[in-house]
C-alpha positions in Angstrom: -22.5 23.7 -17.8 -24.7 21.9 -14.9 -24.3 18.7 -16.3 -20.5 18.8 -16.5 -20.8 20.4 -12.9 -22.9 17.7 -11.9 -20.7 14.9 -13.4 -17.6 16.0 -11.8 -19.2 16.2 -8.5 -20.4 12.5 -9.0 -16.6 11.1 -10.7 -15.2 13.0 -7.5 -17.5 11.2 -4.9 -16.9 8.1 -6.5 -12.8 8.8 -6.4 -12.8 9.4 -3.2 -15.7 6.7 -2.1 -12.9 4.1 -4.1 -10.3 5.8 -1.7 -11.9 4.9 1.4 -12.2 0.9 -0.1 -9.4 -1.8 0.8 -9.1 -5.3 -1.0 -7.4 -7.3 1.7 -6.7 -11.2 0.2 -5.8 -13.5 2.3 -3.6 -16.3 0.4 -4.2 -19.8 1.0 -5.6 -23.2 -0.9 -9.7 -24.3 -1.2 -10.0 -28.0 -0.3 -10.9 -29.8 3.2 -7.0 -30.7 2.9 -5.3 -27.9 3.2 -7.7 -26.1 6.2 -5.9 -24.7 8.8 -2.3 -25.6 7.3 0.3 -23.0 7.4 0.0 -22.1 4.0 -3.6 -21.2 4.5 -2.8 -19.0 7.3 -3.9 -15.9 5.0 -7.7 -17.6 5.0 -7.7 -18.2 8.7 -7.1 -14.5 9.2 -9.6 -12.8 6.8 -12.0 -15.3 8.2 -11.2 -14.6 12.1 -11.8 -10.9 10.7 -15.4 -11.6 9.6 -15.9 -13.9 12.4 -15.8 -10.3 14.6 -18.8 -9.0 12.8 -20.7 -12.1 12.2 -20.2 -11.9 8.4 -20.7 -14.8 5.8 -18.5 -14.6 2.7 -20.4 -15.6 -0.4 -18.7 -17.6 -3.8 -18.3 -15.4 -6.4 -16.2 -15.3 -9.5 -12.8 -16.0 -8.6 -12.9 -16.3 -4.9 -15.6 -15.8 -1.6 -16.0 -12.5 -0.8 -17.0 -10.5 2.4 -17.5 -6.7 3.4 -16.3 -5.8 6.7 -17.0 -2.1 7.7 -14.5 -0.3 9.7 -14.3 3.6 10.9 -15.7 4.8 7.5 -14.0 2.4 5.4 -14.7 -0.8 3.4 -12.3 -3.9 3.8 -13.1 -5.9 1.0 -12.1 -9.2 2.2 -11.3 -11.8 -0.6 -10.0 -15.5 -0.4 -9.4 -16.5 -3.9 -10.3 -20.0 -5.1 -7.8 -20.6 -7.8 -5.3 -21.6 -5.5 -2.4 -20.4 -4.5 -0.3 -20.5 -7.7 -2.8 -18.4 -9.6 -3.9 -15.6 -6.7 -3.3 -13.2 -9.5 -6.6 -13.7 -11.2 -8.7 -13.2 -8.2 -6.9 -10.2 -7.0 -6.7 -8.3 -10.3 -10.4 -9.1 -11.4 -11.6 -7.9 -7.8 -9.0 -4.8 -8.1 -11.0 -4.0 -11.5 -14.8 -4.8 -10.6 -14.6 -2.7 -7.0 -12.1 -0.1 -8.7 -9.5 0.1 -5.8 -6.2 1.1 -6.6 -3.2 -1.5 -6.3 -2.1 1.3 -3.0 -5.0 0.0 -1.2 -4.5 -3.7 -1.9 -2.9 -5.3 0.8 -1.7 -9.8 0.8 -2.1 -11.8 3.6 0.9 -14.4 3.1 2.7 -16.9 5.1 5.9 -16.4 5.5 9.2 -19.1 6.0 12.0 -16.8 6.4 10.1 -15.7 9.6 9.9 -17.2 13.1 6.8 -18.1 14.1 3.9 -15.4 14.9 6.5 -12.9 14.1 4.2 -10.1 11.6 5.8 -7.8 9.2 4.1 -5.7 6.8 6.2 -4.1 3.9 5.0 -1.9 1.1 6.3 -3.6 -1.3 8.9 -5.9 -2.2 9.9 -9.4 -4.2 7.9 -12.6 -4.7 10.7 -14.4 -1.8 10.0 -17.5 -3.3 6.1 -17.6 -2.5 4.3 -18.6 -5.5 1.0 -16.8 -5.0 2.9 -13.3 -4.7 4.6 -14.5 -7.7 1.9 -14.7 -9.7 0.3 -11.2 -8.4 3.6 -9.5 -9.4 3.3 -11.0 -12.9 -0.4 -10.2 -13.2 -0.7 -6.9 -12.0 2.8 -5.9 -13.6 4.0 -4.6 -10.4 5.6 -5.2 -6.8 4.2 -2.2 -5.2 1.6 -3.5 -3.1 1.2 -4.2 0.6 1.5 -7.5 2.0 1.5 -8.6 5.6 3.8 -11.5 5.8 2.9 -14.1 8.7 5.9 -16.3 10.1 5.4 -19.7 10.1 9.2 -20.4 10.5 11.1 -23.4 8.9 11.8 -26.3 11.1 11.7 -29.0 8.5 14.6 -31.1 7.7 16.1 -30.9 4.4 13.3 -32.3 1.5 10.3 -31.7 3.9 9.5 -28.5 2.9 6.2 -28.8 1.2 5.3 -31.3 3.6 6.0 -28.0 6.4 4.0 -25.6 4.6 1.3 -27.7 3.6 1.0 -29.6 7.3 -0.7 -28.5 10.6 0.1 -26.2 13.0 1.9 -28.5 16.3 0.0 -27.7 19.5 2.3 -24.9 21.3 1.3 -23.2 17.7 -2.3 -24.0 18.0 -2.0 -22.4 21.5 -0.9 -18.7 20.4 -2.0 -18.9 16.8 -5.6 -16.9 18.0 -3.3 -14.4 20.4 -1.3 -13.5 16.5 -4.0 -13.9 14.6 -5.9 -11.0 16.3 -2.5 -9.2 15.8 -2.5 -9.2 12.4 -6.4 -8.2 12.0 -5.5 -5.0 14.3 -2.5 -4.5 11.8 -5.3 -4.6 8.6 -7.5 -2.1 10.3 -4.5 0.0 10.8 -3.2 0.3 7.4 -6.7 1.1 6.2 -6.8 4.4 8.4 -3.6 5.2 9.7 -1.4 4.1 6.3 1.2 1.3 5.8 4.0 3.3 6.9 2.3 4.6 10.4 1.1 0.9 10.7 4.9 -0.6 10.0 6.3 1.9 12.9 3.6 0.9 15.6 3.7 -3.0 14.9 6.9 -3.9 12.7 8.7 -4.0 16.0 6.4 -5.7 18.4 
């Protein structure tokens, strides 16, 4: 009786200690050529977020990895290192080994269809063409996960679209890229303690 007592205390604790966890991947490509493109714009935000605290991300299987605490909870911070077309590997093999549910799981992804800067985070939704949610859906079997979707807007001419996504920011970018970059890291803190849809209602419109 005291050892089924004491083992459903311990299997609650640890329910509700993986409750209080948060894998937040930001998408992007590892390589000297592809820092600080547009399509790396989920890296540059994980990493201004670990910047805050003075944390160091350290290789591990399937990614770099940092812990950033926050108001009682754990942002697990992950940049995956199979590239963008296979994110799905990273994020379901950290989903398993820190035992977060896919609810607290929440992709930082650049976005075309958005202007510039502009920040929307959904609950869940389609792929839109992006090939690392693409390969998340078909991995974890699901669309129901957050993802914070960063607007890098589509002025290329017709052809040039890989070129856009995989090129540099142009300077009046670079000028308010920190300004929305600190935006979206107030949005991550959010939907770990307020909730995605609280977090949607005080930043979807801004």
């Amino acid at each position: 009786m005291l050892k089924s007592v004491f083992n459903l205390f311990f299997s609650k604790k640890e329910s509700s200690d993986n409750e209080m966890k948060y894998l937040i991947t930001g998408l992007g490509n590892i390589g000297a050529e592809y820092a600080h493109t547009r399509h790396n714009i989920g890296f540059d935000i994980v990493d201004a977020m670990a910047k805050e605290k003075d944390i160091e991300f350290e290789d591990k299987r399937y990614g770099a990895i940092a812990n950033y605490r926050f108001k009682g909870r754990t942002f697990i911070l992950l940049k995956p290192n199979t590239y963008v077309n296979l994110s799905g590997r990273a994020v379901n093999y950290w989903l398993q080994k820190e035992k977060i549910p896919v609810s607290n799981l929440l992709v930082v992804v650049d976005d075309l269809a958005l202007p510039f800067g502009t920040l929307r985070l959904k609950p869940k939704g389609g792929d839109a063409g992006h090939n690392g949610l693409k390969s998340i859906q078909s991995t974890l079997g699901t669309t129901n996960y957050a993802r914070l979707r960063f607007g890098i807007g589509n002025n290329f001419n017709r052809g040039q679209q890989v070129d856009y996504v995989l090129g540099k920011w142009n300077s009046e970018e670079e000028k308010l890229l920190p300004q929305k970059i600190e935006q979206a890291i107030q949005m991550i803190k959010s939907f770990g303690t307020i909730g995605v849809a609280q977090t949607m209602n005080r930043f979807n419109n801004k």
